[in-house]
N, CA, C and O atoms as a GROMACS GRO file, in nm:
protein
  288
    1UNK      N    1  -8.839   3.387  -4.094
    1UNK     CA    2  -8.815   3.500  -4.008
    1UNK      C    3  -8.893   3.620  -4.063
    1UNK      O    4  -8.925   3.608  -4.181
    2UNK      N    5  -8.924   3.716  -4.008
    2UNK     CA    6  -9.017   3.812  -4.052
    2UNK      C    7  -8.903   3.912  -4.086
    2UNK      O    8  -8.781   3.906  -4.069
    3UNK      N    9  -8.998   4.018  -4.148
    3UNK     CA   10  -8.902   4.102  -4.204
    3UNK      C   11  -8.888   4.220  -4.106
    3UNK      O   12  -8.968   4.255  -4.020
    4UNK      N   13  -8.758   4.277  -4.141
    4UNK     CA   14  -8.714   4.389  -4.077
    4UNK      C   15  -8.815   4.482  -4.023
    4UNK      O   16  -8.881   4.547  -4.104
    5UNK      N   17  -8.837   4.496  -3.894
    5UNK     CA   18  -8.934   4.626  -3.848
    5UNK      C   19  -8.909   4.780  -3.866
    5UNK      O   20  -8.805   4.833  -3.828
    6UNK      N   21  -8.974   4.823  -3.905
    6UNK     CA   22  -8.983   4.982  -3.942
    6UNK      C   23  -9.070   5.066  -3.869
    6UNK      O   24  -9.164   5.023  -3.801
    7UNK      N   25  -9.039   5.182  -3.882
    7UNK     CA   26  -9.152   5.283  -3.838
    7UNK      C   27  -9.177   5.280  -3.653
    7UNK      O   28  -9.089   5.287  -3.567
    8UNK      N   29  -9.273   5.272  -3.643
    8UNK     CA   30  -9.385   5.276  -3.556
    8UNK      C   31  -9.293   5.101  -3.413
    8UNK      O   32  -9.271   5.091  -3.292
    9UNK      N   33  -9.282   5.045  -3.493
    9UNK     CA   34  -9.232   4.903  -3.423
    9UNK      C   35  -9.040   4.934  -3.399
    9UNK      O   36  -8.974   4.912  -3.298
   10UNK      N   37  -9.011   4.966  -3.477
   10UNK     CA   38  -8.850   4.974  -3.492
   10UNK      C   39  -8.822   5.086  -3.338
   10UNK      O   40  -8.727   5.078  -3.260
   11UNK      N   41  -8.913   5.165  -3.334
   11UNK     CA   42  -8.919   5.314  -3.223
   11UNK      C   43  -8.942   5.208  -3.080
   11UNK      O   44  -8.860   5.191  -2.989
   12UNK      N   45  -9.067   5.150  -3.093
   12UNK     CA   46  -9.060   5.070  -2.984
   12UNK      C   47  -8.968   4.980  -2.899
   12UNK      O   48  -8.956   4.978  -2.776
   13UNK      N   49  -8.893   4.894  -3.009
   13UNK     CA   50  -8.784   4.808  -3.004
   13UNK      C   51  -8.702   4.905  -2.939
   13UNK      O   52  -8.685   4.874  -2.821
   14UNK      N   53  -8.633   5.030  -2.979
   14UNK     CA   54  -8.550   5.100  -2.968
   14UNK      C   55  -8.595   5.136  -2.780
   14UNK      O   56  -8.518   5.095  -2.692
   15UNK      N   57  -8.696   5.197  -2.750
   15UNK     CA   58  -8.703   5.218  -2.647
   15UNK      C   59  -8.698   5.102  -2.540
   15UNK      O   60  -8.648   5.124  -2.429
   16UNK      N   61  -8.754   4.969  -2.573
   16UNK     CA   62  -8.766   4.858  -2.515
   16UNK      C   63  -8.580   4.793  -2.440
   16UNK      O   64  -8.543   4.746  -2.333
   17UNK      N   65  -8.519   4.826  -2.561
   17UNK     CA   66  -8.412   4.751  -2.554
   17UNK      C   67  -8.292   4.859  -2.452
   17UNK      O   68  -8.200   4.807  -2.389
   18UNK      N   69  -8.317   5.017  -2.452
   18UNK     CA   70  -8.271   5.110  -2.375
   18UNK      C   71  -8.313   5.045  -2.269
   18UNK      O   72  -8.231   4.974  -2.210
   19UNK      N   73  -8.436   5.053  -2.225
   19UNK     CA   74  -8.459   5.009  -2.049
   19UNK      C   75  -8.398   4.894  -1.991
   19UNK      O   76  -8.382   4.872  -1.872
   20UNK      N   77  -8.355   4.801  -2.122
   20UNK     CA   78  -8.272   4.714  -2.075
   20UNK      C   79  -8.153   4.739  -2.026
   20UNK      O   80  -8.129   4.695  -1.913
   21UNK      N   81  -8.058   4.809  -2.093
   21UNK     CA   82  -7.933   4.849  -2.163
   21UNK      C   83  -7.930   4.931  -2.004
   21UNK      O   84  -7.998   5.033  -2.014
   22UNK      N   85  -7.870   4.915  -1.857
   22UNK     CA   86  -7.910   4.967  -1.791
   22UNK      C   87  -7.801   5.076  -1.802
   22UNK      O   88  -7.822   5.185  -1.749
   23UNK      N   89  -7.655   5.047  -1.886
   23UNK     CA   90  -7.546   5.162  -1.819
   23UNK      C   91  -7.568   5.240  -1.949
   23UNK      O   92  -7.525   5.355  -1.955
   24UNK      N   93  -7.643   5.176  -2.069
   24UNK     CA   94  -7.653   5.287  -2.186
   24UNK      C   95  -7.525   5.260  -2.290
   24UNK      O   96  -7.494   5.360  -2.354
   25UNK      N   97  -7.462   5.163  -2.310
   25UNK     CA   98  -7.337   5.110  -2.381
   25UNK      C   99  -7.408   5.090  -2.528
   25UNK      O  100  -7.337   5.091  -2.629
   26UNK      N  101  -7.511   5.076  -2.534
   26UNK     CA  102  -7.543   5.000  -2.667
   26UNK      C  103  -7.559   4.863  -2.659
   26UNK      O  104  -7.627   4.804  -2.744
   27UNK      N  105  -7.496   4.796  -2.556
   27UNK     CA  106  -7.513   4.629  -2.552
   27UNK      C  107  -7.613   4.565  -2.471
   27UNK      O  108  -7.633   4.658  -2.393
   28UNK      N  109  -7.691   4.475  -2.433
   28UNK     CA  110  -7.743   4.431  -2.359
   28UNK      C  111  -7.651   4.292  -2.270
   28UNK      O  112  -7.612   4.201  -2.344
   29UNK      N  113  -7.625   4.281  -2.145
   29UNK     CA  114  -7.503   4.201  -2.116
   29UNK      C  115  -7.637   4.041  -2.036
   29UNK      O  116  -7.760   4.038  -2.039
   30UNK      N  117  -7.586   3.988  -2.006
   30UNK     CA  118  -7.682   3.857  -1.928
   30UNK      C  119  -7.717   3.965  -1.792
   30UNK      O  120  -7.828   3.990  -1.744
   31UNK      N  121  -7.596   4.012  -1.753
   31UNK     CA  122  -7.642   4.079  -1.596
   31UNK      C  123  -7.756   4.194  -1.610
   31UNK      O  124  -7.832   4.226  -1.518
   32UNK      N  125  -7.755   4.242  -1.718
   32UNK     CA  126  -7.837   4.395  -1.734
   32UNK      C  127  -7.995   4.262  -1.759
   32UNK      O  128  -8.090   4.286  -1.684
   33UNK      N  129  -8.012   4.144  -1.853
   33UNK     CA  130  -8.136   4.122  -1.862
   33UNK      C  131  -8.191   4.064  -1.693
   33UNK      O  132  -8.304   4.053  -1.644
   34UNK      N  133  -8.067   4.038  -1.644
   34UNK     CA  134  -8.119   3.949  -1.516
   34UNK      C  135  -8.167   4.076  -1.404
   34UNK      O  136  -8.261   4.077  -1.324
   35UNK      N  137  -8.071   4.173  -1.430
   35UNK     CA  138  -8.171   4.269  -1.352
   35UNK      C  139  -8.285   4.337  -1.392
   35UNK      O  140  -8.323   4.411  -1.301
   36UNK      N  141  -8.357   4.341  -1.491
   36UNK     CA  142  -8.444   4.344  -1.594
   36UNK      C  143  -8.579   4.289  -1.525
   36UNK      O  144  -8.680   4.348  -1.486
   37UNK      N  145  -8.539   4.135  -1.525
   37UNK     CA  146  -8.601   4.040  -1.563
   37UNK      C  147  -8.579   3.963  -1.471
   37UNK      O  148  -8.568   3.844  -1.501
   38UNK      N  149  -8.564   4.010  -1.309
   38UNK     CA  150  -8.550   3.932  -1.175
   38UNK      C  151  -8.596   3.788  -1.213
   38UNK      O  152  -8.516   3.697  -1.230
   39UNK      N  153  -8.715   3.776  -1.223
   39UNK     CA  154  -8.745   3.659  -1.191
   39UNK      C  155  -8.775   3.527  -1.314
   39UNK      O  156  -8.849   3.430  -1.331
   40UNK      N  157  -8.670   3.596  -1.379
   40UNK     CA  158  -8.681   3.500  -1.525
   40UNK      C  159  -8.540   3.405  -1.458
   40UNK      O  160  -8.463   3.460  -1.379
   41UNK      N  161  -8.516   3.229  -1.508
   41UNK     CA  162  -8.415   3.158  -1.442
   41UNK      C  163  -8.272   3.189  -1.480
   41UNK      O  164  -8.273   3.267  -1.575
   42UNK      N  165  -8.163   3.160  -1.446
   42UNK     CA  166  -8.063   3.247  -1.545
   42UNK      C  167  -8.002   3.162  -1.651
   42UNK      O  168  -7.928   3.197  -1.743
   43UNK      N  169  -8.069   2.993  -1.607
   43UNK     CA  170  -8.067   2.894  -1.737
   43UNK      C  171  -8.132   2.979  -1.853
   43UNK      O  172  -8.090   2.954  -1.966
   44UNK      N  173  -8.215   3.063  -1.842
   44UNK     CA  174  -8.319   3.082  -1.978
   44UNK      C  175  -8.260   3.206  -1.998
   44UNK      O  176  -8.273   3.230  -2.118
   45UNK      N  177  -8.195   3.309  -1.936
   45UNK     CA  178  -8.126   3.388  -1.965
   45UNK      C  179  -8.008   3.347  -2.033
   45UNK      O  180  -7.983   3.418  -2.130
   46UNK      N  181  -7.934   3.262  -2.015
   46UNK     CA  182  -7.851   3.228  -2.091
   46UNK      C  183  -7.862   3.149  -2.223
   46UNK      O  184  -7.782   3.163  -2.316
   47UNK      N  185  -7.978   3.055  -2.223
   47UNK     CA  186  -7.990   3.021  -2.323
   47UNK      C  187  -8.065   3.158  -2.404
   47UNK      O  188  -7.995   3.176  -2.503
   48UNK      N  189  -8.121   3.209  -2.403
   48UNK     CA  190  -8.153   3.336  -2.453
   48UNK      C  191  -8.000   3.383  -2.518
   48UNK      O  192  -7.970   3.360  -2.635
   49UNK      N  193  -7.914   3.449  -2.426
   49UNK     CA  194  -7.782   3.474  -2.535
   49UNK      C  195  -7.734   3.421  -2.587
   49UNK      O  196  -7.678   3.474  -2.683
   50UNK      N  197  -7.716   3.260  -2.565
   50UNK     CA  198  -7.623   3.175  -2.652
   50UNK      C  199  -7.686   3.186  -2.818
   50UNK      O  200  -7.624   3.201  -2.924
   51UNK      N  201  -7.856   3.172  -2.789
   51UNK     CA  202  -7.916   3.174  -2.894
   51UNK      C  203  -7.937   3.334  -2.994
   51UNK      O  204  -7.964   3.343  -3.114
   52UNK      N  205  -7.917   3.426  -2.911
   52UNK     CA  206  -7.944   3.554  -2.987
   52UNK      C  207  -7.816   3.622  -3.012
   52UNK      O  208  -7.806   3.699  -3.108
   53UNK      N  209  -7.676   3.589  -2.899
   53UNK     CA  210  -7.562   3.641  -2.965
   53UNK      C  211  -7.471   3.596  -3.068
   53UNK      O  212  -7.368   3.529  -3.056
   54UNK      N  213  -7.526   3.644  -3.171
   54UNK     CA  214  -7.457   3.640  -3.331
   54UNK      C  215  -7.321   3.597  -3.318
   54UNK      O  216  -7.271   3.489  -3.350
   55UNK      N  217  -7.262   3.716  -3.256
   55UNK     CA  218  -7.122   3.754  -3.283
   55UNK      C  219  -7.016   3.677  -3.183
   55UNK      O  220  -6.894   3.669  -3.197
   56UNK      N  221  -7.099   3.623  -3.079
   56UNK     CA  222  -7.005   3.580  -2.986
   56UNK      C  223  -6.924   3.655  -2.895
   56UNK      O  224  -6.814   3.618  -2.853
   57UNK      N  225  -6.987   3.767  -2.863
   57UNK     CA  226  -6.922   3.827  -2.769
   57UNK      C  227  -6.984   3.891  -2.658
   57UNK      O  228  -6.967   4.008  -2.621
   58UNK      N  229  -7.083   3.777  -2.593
   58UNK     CA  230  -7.142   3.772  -2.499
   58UNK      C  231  -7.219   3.876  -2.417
   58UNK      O  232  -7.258   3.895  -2.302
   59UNK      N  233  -7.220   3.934  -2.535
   59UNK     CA  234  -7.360   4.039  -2.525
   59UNK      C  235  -7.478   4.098  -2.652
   59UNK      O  236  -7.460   4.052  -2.765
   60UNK      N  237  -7.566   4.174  -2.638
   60UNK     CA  238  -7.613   4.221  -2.752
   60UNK      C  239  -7.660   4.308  -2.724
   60UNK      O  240  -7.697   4.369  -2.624
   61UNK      N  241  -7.656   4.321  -2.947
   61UNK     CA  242  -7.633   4.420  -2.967
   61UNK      C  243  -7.762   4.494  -3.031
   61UNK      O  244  -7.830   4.409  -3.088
   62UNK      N  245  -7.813   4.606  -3.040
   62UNK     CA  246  -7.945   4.672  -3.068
   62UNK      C  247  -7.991   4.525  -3.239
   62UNK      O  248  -8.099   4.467  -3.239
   63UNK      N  249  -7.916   4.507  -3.321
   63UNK     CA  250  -7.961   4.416  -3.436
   63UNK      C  251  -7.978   4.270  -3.418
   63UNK      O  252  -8.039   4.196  -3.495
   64UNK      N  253  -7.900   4.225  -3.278
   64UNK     CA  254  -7.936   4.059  -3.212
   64UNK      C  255  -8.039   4.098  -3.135
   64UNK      O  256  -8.073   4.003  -3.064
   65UNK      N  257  -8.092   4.179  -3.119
   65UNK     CA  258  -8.223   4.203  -3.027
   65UNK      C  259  -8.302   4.202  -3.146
   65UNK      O  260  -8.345   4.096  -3.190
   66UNK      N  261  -8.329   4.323  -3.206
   66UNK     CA  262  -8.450   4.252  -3.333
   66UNK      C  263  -8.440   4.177  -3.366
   66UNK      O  264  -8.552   4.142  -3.406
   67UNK      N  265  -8.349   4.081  -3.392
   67UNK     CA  266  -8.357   3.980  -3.474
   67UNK      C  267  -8.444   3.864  -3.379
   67UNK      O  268  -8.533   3.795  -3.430
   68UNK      N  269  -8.406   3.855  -3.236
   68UNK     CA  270  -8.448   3.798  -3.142
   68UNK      C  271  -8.565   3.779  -3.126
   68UNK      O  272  -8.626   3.673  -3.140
   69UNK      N  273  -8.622   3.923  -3.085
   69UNK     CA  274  -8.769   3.919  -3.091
   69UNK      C  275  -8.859   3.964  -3.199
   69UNK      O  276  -8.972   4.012  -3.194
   70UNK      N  277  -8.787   3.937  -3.292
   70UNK     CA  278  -8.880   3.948  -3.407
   70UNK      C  279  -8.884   3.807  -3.509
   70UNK      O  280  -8.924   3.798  -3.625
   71UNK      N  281  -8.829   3.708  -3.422
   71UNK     CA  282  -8.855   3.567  -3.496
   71UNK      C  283  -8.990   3.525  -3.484
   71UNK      O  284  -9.056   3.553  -3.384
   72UNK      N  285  -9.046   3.449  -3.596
   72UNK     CA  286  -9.160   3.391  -3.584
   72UNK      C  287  -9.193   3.294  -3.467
   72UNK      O  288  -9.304   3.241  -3.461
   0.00000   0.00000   0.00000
């Protein structure tokens, strides 16, 4: 896994993952990426959370998102 993003990338992430975040909670939910991300399937949306939510509580969170897209 790569290492923690900083700086310049960490700012990006941060803004990336807001436009998701559509009500602004801090979480990203399956419904906020599917409206996001119309035309992604919602099989791959879901496997997307099963695989990136840590905690099990069926959403994520700003640190299951980096971690997400910052895997090799």
């Amino acid at each position: 896994m790569s290492a923690e993003p900083t700086g310049e990338r960490l700012t990006e992430l941060r803004q990336k993952f807001a436009a998701i975040d559509g009500d602004g909670d801090g979480f990203i939910t399956e419904r906020e990426f599917g409206e996001h991300f119309p035309d992604l399937p919602a099989e791959a949306v879901g496997s997307l959370s099963l695989q990136a939510d840590a905690d099990g509580d069926g959403r994520l969170s700003f640190e299951e998102f980096v971690r997400i897209v910052s895997q090799d």
